[in-house]
N, C-alpha and C positions, 0 to 999 in steps of 0.2 A: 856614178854607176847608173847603166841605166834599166829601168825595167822591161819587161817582156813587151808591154802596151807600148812603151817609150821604143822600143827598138823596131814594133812591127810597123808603128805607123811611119819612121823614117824610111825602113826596107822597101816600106807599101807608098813609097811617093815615086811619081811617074808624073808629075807637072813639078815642077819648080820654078818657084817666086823671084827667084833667082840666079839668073845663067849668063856664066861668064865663059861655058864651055869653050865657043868659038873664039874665044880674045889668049892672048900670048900671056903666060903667066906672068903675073904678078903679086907684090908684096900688097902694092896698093890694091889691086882686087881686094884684098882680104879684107881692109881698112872698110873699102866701099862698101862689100859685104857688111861688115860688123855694125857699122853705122845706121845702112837700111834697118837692119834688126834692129838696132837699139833704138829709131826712134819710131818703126810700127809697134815695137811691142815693151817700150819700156823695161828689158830684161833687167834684173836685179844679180843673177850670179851665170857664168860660162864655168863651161869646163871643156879643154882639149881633150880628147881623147886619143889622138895620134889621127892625125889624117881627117879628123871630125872635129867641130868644136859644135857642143851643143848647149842652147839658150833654155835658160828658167827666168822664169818670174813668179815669185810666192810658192816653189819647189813646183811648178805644172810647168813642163818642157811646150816653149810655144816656140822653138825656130830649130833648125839646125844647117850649119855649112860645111859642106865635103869640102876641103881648099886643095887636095889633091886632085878633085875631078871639077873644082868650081862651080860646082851647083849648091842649091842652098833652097830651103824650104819657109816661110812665116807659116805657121799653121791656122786657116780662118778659125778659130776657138780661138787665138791668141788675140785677134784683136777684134771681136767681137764687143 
């Protein structure tokens, strides 16, 4: 579940780290995606949320990926 904090700063993103908008969906997108994130940010637990999957590390949300609209965020605090 995510918090209020957790929810505005995903709302509140308008650059993404990761964009696969323009490309033909895919499964491997998703892979691609996951990957990036796992190894800028070392995540430790995901959780799907239906249409979102979002990244923790040490319970601080450092990524999150839309795979319905293929956009995806690292957040710089994640890998600072």
């Amino acid at each position: 579940m995510l918090t209020d904090a957790q929810e505005k700063a995903i709302n509140s993103t308008t650059n993404y780290t990761i964009d696969f908008e323009q490309h033909e969906y895919s499964d491997q997108l998703e892979v691609i995606a996951e990957m990036t994130i796992a190894n800028v940010t070392q995540f430790d637990k995901s959780e799907d949320l239906g249409g979102l999957t979002v990244y923790y590390k040490a319970d601080k949300l450092v990524a999150f990926y839309d795979y319905e609209q293929q956009l995806g965020t690292v957040f710089k605090e994640a890998i600072q």
